[in-house]
KETIKOL-249966 format. One record per residue: y, x, z of N, C-alpha, C in turn. Coordinates in pm, whole numbers, padded with zeros to 5 digits, always signed. Each point is the difference from the previous one (the first is absolute). Layout:
<nodes>
YXZYXZYXZ;...
</nodes>
This chain:
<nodes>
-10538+11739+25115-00133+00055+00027+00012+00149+00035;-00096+00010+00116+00034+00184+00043-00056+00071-00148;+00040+00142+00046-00070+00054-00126-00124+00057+00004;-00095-00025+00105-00100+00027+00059-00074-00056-00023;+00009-00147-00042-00065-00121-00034-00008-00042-00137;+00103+00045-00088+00022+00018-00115-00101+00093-00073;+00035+00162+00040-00097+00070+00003-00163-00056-00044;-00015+00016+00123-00154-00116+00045-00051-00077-00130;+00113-00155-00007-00019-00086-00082-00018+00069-00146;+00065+00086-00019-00016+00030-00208-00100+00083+00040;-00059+00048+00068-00115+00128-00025-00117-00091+00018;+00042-00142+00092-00152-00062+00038-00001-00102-00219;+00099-00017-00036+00053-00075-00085-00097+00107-00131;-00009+00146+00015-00009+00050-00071-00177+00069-00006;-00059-00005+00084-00114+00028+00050-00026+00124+00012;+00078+00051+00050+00014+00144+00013-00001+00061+00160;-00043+00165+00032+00035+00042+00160+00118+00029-00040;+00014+00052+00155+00099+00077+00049+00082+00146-00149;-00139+00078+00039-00022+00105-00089+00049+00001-00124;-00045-00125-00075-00004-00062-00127+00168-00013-00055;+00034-00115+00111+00117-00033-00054+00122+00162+00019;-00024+00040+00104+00070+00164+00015+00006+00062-00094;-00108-00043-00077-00003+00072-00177+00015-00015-00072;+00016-00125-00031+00116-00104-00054+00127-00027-00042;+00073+00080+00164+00099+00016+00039+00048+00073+00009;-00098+00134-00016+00047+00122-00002+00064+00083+00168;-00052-00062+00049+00015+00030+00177-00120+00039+00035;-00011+00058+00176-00103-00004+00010-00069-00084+00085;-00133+00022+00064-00058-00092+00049+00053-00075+00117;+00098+00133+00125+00012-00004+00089+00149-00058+00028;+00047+00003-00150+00143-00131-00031-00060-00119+00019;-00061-00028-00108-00064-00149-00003-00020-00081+00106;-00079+00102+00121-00057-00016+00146+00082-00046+00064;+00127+00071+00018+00108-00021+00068+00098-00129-00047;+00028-00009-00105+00071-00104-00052-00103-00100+00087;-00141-00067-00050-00060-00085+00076-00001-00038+00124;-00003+00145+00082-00003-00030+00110+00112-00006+00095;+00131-00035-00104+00118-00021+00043+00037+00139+00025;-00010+00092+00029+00050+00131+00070+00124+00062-00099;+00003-00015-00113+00131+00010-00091+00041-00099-00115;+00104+00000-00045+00007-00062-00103+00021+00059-00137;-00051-00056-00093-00018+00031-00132+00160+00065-00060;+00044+00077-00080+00129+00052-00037+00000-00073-00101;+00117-00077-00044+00060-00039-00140-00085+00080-00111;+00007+00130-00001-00119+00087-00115-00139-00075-00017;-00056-00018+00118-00154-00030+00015+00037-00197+00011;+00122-00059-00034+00013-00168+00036-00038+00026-00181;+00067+00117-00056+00045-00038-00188-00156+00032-00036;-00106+00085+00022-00132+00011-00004-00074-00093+00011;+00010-00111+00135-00072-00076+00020+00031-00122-00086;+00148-00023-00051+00051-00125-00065-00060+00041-00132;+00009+00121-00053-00074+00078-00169-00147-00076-00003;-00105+00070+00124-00118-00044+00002-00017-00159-00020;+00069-00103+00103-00046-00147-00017+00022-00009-00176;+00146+00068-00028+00047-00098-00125-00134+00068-00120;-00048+00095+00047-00141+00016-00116-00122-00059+00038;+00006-00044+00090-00121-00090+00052+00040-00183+00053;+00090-00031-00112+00052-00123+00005+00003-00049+00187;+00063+00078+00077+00021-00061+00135+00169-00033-00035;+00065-00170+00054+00093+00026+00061+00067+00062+00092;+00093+00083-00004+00048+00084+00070+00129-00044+00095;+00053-00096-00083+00097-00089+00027-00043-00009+00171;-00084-00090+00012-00044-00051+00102+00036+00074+00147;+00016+00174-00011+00012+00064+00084+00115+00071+00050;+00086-00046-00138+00131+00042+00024+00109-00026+00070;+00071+00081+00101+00134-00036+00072+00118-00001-00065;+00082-00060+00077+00104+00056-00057+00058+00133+00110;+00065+00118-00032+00020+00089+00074+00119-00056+00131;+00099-00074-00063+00107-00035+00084-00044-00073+00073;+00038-00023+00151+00056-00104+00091+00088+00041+00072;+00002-00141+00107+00136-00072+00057-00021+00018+00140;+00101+00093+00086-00066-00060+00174+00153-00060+00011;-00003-00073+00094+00034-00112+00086+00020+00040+00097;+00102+00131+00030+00026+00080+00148+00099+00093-00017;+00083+00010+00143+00107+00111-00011-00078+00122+00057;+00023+00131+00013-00093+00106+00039+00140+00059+00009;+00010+00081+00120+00063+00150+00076-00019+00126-00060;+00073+00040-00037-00036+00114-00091+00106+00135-00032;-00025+00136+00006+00124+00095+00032+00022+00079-00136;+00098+00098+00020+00056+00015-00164+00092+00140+00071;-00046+00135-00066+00087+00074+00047+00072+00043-00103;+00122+00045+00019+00113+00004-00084+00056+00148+00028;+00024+00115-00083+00058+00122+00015+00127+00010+00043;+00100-00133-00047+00167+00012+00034-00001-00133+00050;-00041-00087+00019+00021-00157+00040+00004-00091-00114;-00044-00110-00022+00030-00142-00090+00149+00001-00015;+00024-00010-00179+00159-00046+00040-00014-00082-00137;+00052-00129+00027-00004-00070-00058-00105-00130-00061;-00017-00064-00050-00140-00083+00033-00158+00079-00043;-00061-00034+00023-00126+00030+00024-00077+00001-00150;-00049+00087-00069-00009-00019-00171-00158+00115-00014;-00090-00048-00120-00090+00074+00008+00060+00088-00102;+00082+00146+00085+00049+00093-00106-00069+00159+00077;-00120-00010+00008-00074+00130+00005+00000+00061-00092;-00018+00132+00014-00054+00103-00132-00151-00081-00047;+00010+00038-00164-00117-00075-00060-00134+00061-00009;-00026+00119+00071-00124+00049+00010-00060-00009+00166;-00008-00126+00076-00029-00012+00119-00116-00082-00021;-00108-00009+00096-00113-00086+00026-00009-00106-00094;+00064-00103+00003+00015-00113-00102+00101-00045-00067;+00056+00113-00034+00126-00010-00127+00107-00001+00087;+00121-00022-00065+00112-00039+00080+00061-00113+00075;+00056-00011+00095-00024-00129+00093+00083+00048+00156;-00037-00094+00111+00074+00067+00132-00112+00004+00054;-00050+00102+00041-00125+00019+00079+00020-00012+00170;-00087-00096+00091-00008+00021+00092-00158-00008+00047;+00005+00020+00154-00143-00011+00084-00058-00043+00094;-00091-00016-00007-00016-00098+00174+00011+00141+00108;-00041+00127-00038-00016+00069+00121+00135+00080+00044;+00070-00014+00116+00136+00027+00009-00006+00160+00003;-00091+00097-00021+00014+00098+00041+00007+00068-00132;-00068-00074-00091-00039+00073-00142+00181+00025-00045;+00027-00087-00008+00135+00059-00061+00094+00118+00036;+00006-00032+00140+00019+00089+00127+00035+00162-00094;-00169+00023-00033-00037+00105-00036+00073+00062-00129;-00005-00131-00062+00068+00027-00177+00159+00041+00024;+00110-00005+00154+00110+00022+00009+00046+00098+00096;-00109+00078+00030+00028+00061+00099+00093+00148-00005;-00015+00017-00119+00099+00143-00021+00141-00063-00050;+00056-00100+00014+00116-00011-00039+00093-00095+00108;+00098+00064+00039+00096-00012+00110+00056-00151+00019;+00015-00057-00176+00076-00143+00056-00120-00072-00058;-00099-00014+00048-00110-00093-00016-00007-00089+00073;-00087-00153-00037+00054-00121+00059-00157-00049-00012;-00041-00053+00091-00139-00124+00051+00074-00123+00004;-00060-00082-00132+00010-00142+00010-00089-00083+00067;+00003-00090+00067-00105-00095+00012+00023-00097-00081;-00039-00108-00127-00014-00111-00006-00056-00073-00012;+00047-00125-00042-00090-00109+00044-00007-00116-00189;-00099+00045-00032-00040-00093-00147-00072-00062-00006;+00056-00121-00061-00063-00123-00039-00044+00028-00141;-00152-00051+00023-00112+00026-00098-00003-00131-00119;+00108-00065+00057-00039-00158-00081+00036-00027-00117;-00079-00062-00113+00063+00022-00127-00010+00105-00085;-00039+00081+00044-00024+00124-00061-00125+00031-00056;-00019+00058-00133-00110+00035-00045-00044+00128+00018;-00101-00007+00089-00119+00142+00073-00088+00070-00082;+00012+00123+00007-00107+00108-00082-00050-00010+00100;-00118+00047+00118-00025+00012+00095-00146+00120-00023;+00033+00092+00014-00105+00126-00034-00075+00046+00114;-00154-00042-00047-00069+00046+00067-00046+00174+00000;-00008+00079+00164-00020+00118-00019-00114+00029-00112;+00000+00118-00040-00053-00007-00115-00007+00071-00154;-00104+00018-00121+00056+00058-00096+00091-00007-00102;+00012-00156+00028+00101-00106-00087+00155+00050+00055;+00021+00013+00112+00076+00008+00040+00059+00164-00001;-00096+00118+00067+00015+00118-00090+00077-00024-00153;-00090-00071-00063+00042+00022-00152+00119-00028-00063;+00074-00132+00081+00090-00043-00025+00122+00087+00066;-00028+00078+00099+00071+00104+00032+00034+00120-00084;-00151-00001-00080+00045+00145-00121+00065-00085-00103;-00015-00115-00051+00135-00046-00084+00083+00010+00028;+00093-00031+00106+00095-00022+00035+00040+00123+00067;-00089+00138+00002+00094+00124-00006+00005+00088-00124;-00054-00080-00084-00019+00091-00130-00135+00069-00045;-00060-00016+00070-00166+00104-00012-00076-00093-00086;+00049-00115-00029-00108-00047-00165+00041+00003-00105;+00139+00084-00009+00058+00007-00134-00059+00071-00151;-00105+00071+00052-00060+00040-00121-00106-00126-00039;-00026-00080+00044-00089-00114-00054+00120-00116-00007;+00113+00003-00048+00122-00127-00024-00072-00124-00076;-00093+00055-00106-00036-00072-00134-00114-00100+00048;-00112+00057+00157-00091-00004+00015-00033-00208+00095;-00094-00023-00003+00011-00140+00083+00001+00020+00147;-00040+00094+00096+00062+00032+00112+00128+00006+00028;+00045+00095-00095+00178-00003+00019+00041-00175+00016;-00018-00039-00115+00060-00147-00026-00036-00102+00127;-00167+00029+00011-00020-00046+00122+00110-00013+00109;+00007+00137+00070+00097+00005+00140+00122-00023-00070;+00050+00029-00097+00167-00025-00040+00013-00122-00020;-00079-00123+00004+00012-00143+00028-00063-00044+00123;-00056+00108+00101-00063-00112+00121+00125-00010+00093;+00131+00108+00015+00076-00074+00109+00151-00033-00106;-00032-00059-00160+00116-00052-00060+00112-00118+00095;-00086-00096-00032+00080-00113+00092+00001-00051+00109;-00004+00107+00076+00001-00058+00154+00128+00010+00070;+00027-00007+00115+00109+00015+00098+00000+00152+00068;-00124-00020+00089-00068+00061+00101-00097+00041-00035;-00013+00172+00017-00162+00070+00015-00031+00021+00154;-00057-00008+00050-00102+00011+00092-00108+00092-00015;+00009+00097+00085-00109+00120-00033-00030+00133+00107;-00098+00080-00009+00022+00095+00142+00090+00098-00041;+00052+00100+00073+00072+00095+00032-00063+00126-00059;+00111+00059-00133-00092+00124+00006+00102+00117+00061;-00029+00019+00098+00090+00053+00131-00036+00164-00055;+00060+00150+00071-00033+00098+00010-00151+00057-00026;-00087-00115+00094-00131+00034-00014-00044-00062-00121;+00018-00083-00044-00095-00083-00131+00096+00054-00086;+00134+00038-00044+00055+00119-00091-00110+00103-00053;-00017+00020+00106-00097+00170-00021-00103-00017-00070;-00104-00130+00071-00082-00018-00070-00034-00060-00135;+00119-00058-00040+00039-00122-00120+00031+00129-00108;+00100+00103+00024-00015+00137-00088-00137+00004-00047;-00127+00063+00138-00074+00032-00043-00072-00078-00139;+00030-00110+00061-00107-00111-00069+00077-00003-00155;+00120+00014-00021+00067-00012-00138-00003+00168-00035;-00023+00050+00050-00045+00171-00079-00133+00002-00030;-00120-00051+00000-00131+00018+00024-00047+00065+00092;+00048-00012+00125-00134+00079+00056-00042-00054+00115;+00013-00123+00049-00100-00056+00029-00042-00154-00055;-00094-00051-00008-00016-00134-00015+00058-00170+00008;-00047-00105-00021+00024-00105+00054-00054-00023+00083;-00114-00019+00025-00056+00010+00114+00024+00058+00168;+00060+00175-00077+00028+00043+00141+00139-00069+00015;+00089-00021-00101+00168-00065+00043-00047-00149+00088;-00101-00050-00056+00045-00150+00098-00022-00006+00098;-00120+00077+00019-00073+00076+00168+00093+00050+00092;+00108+00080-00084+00105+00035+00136+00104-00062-00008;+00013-00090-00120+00094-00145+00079-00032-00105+00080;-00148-00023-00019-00050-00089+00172+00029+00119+00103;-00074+00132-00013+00031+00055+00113+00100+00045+00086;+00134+00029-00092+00152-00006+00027+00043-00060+00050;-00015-00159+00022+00051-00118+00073+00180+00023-00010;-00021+00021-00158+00128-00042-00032+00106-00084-00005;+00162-00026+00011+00061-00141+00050+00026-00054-00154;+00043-00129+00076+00029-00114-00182+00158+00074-00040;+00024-00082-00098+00157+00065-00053+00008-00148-00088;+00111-00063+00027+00051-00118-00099+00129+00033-00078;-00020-00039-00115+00074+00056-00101+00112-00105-00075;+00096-00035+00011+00119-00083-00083+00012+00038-00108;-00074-00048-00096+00020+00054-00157+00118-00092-00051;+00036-00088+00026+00102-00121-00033+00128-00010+00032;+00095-00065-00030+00119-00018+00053-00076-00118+00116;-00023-00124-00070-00035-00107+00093-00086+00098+00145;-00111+00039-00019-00049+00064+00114+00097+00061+00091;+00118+00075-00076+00044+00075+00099+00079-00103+00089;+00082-00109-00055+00039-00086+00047-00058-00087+00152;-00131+00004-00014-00094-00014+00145+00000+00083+00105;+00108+00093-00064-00011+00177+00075+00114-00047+00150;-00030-00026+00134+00123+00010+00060-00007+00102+00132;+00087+00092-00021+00024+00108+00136+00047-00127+00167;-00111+00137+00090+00016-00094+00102+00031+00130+00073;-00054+00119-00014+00038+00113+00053+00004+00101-00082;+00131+00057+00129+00005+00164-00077+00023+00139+00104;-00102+00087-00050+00033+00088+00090+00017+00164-00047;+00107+00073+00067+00017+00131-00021-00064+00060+00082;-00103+00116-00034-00080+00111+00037+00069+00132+00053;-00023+00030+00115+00113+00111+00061-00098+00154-00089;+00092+00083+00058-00089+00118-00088-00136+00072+00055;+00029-00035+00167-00159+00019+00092-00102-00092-00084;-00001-00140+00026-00109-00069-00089-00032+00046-00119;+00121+00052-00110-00054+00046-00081-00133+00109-00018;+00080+00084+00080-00134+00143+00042-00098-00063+00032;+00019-00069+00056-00137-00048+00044-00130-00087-00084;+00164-00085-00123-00103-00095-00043-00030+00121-00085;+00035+00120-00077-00038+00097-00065-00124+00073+00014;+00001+00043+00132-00154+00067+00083-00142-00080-00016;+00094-00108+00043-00149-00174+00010-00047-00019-00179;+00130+00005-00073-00060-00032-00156-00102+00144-00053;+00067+00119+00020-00074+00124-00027-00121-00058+00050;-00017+00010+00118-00146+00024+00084-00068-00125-00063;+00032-00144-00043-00097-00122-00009-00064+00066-00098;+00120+00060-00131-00038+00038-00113-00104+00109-00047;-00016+00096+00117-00090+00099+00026-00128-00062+00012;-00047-00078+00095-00069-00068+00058-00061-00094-00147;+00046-00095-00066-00024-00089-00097-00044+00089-00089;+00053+00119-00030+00002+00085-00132-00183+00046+00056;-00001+00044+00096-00152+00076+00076-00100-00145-00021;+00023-00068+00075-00062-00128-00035-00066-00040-00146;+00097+00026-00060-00048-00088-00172-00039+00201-00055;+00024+00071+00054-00104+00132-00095-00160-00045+00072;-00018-00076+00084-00118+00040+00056-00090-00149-00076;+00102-00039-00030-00061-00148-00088-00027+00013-00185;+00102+00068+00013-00007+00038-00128-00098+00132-00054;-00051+00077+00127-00116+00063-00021-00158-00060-00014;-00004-00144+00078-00131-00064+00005+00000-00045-00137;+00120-00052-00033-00048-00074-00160+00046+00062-00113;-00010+00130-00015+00041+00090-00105-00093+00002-00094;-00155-00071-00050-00043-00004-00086-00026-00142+00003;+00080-00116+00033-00051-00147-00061+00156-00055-00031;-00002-00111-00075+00095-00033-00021+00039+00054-00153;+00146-00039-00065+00075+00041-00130+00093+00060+00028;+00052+00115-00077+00137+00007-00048+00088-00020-00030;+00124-00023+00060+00124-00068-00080-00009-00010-00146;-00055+00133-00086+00035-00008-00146-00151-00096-00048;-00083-00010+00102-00130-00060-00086+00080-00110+00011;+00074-00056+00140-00054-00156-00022+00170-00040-00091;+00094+00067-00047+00101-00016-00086-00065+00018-00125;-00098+00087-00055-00067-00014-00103-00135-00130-00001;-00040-00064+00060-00083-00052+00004+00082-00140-00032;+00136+00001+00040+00046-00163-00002+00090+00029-00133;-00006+00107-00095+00056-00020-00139-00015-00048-00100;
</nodes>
C-alpha cells in the first residue's frame, strides 16, 4: 500500500483532519498534505509516530507494513573509480565512514567518479557489468531516511547510541547485500554538513536533493554481492583530462553549492533540525 493511502486510511479510520492528525504527530499541517498527496514520503521517524498513534488507538498497524528489502531480477552497467587500479578480487573494503558503511561503491553516472580521481596520476575508470540476482536490496529512496542513514554511517548520531533512532538506522541496512541510494557527491557534501551542523533544515535538505538531480551509487556490502561484481572495462585518464575533469568538478560544484544556498534560503524557517528530529526519535 502507497503511503499516501495509508496516511488517508488511519486519519479517515480516526476521524480526524489534516491539521488534527499533524498534532498528533507532531508535524505540521503542510507534512500531512504532502504525504497525502503523494508529493513526499513519510521518514522512518514520522512511520515510528504513526505506528505509536494506531497502537493507542487499537489500529492494526501490521497491515501497512513492508518489508524494507527486495530482489531485482537484472544485470545493470555500472562504473567504479579507483586511485591506483583493482588488484586483486573485488571486496567491500572501503573506509568505514562513507555514505552507507563500508562496501565497494559504484554508479550509474560515468562521470561522477571521474571527478572523485582526478588529482591522482595512476587512476583507473572501471566499467562493470552486475548481476542483481539473488541478492538482497536496501533500495533508498531520495530523501530524509536516507540523509539519516548517512549520518549513522558517518558517525553524526553517536551522541544518541542508547537512543531508538540510532538502533533504528543501525538495523535498516543489517542484512542485506546491496544498498542502493543517491550520491552525496561534492554538492550534497556541502549541504549534508550543513544539515548535520544545524543550520539548515529538513525540509530545505530534501528540496535541494530533488533539485540537485543527483546520480544513484550501488553499494557491495557483501562478499556474495561483490561476487556479481564483473569488470568489463578499464580505463587510464591522461593528465589533460584530468585538468579538465578538475575545472568541470570545481565549476559543477560551484554551481550546485549556489543552487542549494538559494533553496536553502526559501525554507530557512519550516522544517526540523538535525538535533530536534535525533531528539525527537529518543
Amino acid at each position: 500500500m502507497k503511503s499516501s493511502q495509508m496516511i488517508k486510511e488511519i486519519r479517515t479510520f480516526l476521524h480526524v483532519s489534516q491539521s488534527e492528525l499533524a498534532e498528533k504527530l507532531g508535524v505540521s499541517f503542510a507534512t500531512v498534505n504532502r504525504w497525502e498527496k503523494g508529493r513526499c514520503e513519510p521518514s522512518q521517524i514520522a512511520i515510528q509516530a504513526v505506528r505509536n498513534l494506531c497502537d493507542r488507538n487499537s489500529i492494526d498497524f501490521s497491515r501497512y507494513e513492508e518489508n524494507p528489502m527486495t530482489y531485482m531480477d537484472e544485470t545493470v552497467t555500472l562504473y567504479h573509480g579507483s586511485k591506483a587500479g583493482i588488484r586483486g578480487a573485488i571486496a567491500p573494503i572501503s573506509r568505514e565512514r562513507c555514505d552507507f558503511g563500508k562496501g565497494f561503491y559504484m554508479g550509474t553516472d560515468r562521470m561522477q567518479p571521474l571527478t572523485l580521481i582526478c588529482n591522482y596520476p595512476d587512476a583507473r575508470l572501471y566499467t562493470l557489468s552486475v548481476d542483481l540476482s539473488g541478492l538482497k536490496i536496501l533500495d533508498m529512496e531520495v530523501g530524509l531516511d536516507w540523509a539519516l542513514l548517512i549520518a549513522y554511517n558517518r558517525g553524526k548520531m553517536e551522541s544518541a547510541r542508547q537512543s531508538e533512532i540510532y538502533t533504528r538506522y543501525e538495523k535498516l541496512s543489517r542484512d542485506c547485500d546491496m544498498i542502493i541510494g543517491s550520491i552525496a557527491d561534492d554538492r550534497m557534501f556541502v549541504v549534508l554538513d550543513r544539515f548535520f551542523n544545524g543550520e539548515i533544515t529538513d525540509l530545505a535538505l530534501v528540496n535541494c536533493l530533488s533539485a540537485l538531480n543527483i546520480g544513484r551509487q550501488y553499494v557491495a556490502v557483501t562478499e556474495k554481492a561483490c561476487r556479481k561484481i564483473k569488470i568489463v572495462g578499464e580505463q587510464t585518464i591522461s593528465g589533460e583530462d584530468r585538468r579538465k575533469l578538475k575545472e568541470e568538478s570545481e565549476a559543477n560544484r560551484s554551481r550546485g553549492i549556489a543552487a542549494a544556498d538559494e533553496i536553502c534560503r526559501k525554507y530557512r524557517r519550516e522544517g526540523r533540525f538535525f538535533d530536534e528530529i535525533v531528539k525527537a526519535g529518543e
